[in-house]
N, C-alpha and C positions, 0 to 999 in steps of 0.2 A: 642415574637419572639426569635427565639436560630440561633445560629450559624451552616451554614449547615456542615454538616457529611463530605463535599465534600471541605473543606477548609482547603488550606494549608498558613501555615504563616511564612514566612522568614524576617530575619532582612534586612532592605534597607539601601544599600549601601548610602553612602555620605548625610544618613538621618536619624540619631542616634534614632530623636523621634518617628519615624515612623516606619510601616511594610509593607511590601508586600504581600499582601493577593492576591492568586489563587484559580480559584472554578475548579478543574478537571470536572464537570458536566458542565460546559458553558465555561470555557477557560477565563473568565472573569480575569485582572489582573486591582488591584486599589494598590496604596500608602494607608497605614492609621495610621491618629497620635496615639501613643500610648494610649491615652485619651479614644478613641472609641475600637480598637483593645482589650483593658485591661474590655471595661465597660462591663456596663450591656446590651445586646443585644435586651433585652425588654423595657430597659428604654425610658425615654424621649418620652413619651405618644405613642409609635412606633412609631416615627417618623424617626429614621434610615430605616424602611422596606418598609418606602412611598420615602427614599431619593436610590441614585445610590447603595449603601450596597443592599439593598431590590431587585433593579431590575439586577441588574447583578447576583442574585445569588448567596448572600455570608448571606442572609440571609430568615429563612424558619419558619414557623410557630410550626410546629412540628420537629426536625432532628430524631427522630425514624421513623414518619411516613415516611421519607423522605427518607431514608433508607431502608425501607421494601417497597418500592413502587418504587425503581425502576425497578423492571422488564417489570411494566407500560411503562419506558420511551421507550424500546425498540418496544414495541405494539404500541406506539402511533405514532415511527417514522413509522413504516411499514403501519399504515394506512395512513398518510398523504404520503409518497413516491409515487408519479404518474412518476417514471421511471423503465424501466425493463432493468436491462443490462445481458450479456450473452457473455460468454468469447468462444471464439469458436477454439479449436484447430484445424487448417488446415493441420499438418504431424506434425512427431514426426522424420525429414530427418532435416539435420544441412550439411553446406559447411563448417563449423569450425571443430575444432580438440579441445576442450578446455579442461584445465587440473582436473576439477573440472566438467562435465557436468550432471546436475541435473537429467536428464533423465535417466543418467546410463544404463543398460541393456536394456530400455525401446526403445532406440533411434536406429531408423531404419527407413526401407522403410517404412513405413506406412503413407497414406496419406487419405484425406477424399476423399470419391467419393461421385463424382454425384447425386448417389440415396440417398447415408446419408447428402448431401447437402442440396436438394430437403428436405427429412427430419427436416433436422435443421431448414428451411424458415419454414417450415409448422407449427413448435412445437413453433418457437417463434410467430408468428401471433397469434396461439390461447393463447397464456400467455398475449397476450397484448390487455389485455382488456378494455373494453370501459373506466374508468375512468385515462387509463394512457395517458402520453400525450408527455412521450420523450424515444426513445430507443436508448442504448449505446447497442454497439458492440466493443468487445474489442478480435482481431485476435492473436492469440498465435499457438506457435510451442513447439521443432524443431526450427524451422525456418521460421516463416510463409510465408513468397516473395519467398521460392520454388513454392509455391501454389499462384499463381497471380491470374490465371482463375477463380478460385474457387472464389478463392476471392472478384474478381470483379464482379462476379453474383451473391454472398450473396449481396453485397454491395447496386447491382443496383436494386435487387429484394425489399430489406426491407428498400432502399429510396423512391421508388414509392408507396409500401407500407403505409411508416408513413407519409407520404407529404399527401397522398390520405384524409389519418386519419383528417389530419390539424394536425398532432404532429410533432415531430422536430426528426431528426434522424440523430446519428455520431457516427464515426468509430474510434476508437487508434486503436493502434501496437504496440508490444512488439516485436523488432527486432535486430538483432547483426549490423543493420546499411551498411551490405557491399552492399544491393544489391538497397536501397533507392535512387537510383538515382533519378538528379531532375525532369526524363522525366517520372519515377515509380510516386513521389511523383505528379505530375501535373496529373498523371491519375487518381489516387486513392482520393486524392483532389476533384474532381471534382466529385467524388463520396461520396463523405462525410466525406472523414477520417481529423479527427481534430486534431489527435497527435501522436507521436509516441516516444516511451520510448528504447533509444541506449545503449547501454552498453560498457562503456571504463574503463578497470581495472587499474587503473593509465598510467603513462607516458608509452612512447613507450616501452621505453625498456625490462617494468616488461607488458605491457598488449601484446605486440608480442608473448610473451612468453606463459604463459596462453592461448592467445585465438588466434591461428594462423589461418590458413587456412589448409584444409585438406592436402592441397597440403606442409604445414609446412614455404609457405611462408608467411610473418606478412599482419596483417590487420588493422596497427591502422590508418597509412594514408589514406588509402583508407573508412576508417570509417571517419576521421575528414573531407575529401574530399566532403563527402557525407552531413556532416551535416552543411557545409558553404552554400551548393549549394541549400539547402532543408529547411533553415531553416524560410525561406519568405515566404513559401508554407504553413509548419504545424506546428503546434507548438513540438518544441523537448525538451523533458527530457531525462538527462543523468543519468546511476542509473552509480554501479561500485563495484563490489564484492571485498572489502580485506580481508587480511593474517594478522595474527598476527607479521608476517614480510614485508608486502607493505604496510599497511597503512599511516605512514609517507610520503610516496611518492606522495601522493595525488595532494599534493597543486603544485608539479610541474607540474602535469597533467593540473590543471588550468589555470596555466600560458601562459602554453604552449595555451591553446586554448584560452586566450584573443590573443597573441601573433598572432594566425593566422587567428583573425578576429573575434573569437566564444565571444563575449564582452557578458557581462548580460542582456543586450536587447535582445537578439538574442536566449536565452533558455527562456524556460517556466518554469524549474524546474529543482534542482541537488539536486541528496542524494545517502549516499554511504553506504552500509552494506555489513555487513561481511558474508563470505562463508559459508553457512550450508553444516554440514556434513551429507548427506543423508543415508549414513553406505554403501550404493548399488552403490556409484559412480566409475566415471573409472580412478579414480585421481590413478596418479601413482608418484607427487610431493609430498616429505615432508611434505611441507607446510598447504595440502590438505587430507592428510593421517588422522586428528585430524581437521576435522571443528566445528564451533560452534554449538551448539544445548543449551545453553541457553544464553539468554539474559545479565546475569547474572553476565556473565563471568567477571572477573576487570578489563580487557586489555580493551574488550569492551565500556568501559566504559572511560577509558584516550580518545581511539583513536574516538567515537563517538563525543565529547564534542568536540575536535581539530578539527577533519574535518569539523562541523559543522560551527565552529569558521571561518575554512579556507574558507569555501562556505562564506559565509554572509561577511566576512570584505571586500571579492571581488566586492561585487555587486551583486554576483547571489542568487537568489532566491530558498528557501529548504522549503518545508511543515514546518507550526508553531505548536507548542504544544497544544493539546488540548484532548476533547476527541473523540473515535475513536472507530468504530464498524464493529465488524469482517465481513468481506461478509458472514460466515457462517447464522449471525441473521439477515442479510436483506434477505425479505423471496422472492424478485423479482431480485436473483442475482443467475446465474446459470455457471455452467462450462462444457463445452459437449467436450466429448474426441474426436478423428479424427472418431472413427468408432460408435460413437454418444450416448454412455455411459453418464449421469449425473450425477456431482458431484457437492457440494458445495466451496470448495477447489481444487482449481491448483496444492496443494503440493501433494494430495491425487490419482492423475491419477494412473490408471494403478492399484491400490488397490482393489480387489476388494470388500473386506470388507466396501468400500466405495462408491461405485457406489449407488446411487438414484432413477434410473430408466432408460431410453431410449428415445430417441426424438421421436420412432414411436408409444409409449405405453403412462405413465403415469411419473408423477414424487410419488415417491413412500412418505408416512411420515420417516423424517430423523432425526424425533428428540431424538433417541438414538443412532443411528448409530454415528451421529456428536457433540452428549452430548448438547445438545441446553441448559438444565437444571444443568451447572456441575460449575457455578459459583452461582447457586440460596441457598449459605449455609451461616449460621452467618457470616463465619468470613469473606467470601467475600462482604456480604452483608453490612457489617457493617465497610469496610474497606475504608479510604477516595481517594483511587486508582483504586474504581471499575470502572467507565467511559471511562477510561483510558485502561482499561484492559479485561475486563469481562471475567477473567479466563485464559488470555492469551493467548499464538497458540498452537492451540490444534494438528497442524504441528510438532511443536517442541518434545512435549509430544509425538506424536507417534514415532517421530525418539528415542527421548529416552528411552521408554517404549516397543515399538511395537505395541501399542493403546492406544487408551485415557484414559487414567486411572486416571485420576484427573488434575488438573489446572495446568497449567502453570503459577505461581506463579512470578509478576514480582516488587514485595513490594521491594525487596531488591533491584534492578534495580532502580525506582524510587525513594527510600530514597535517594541515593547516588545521584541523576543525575537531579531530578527535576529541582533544584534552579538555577542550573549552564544554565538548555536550556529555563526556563523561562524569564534569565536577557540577554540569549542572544536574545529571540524576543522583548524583550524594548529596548537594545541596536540600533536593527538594526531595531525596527519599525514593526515588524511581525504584 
């Protein structure tokens, strides 16, 4: 037996003899005395790869083979995956004004019709084939609660649909939160939607500011309003874009929403990342003028670690480390723009160097178009960060590129940053 390729090992805090061993390929975290950490991996007749070492994952019979065989893992997730999800843009129309909006030039009246509705029900039925057995839907904008109607006849179409099935079927929402009211949330509820992901850019002061109302008057009461009232209904995550100049501010933002009720019971989920700079937005703040486009960056990387700190010593709950795989290589995960363009990527709308195909035709093969194959080389291969990573965002690359022209490279991200979010999910239990 050898050591997998996929192991990282840091010294353990308040346990001189011992290490902390992580498998980036299973997320596995064990304590281990230096005795075993230092020995022979094959000693002691294998019996480390029959004890908890063996089954978590930290130890592999061949680590070359193990290594050149993961493109395997991603084939074998996609054939046992029995769900289809499908992210559905209903307009690219916003009631905000925000200083930073992703859409940029893109954002307008445009909304989905009827007949590309009718489309959409159609094209996912026939992707939901007989061996699946749960469909997500997951509503995006714009803004998507401009488009209720719509939405409520996707909703009630492809519940009676997968009920029919005997499968299970539910809706998220990616929404600015102003329009969720509890009588929206008890409609759509009742139609399946299981959660809904809000966006508060820190405290009042700095998120009024950013993301007002077209009208220029603030929205952040009226968003917290909205998620006191709504939060017994569906489950709510709060996400929250910073500046290399708000970030700090964060932790008041929390406060503030224990303070008015919003306690850790009451989310499902908080995590907060920094504003990418699209190059094409309508930012006309400083601050906004220079977003991030890699990961990489060092500020990133203080104010990541802190905020993450600030979420978890509260109480609220933030995705734990592990590893992670792009929507790009789940092959039952689609993105359909309002006028019914598919894309594998949300960042990529409106691209059309990236469109897929159409919900009234086919979905086209996208495996150069989206580089399916652009982390399959040695050094990624062979790097103990691939699971974690496969190549990185191939988003990021194109904002800083103008197309994907090789990985998005996040080795140096994770050198620095691993150990600090790994002792913060033992700390808090992740």
């Amino acid at each position: 037996m050898e050591f997998s390729r996929f192991l990282k090992a840091y010294p353990a805090r308040n346990k001189p003899d011992h290490r902390l061993f992580f498998c980036t390929r299973t997320g596995s975290k064990v304590l281990v005395p230096h005795a075993l950490a230092d020995g022979d991996p094959g000693g002691n007749g294998g019996a480390l790869a029959q004890g908890p070492l063996g089954a978590l994952g930290f130890l592999v019979p061949d680590a070359e083979a193990e290594a050149l065989g993961t493109p395997a893992l991603i084939a074998g997730q996609n054939e046992k995956n029995t769900a289809l999800t499908v992210t559905i843009v209903l307009n690219l129309d916003c009631n905000f004004s925000c200083t930073y909006c992703y859409e940029g030039s893109r954002k307008g009246d445009r909304y989905l019709s009827p007949d590309t509705a009718r489309q959409v029900v159609a094209f996912i039925k026939k992707r939901f084939t007989a061996e699946k057995n749960m469909l997500v839907v997951d509503f995006f904008g714009g803004e998507p609660l401009l488009s209720q109607q719509v939405m409520e006849d996707i909703s009630r179409q492809l519940r009676t649909f997968a009920h029919d099935r005997g499968a299970t079927f539910f809706s998220t929402l990616i929404t600015n939160g102003s329009l969720l009211k509890r009588s929206v949330a008890e409609r759509f509820a009742a139609l399946g939607l299981h959660s809904a992901k809000i966006t508060l850019d820190g405290p009042a002061r700095i998120h009024n500011r950013l993301r007002p109302f077209r009208s220029g008057a603030p929205s952040f009461d009226v968003i917290v309003n909205n998620i006191r009232n709504c939060c017994d209904l569906v489950k709510i995550s709060i996400g929250g874009n910073y500046t290399q100049d708000t970030w700090r501010a964060y932790p008041a933002l929390l406060d503030h929403l224990a303070q008015r009720g919003i306690t850790p019971d009451k989310l499902y989920m908080v995590k907060f990342d920094p504003v990418m700079d699209t190059g094409e937005n309508n930012a006309t703040m400083p601050e906004h003028a220079a977003g991030c486009r890699s990961i990489n960056d060092p500020w990133i990387l203080e104010a990541e670690a802190f905020l993450r700190e600030e979420i978890l010593k509260r109480g609220y709950k933030t995705p734990k480390i592990g590893p992670l795989l792009c929507a790009i290589e789940h092959r039952d995960q689609f993105v359909v723009n309002y006028n019914g363009d598919l894309y594998k990527c949300q960042g990529f709308l409106g691209h059309a160097g990236y469109v897929i195909g159409h919900v009234a035709t086919n979905v086209d093969d996208y495996s150069d178009t989206y580089k399916l194959d652009i982390w399959k080389n040695d050094t990624c291969l062979h790097c103990p960060y691939l699971p974690m990573c496969y190549g990185g965002c191939r988003y990021m690359t194109f904002l800083r590129n103008g197309a994907i022209t090789g990985v998005d490279c996040k080795k140096p991200y994770l050198d620095a940053q691993l150990e600090t979010l790994v002792w913060q999910d033992i700390d808090y239990q992740l």
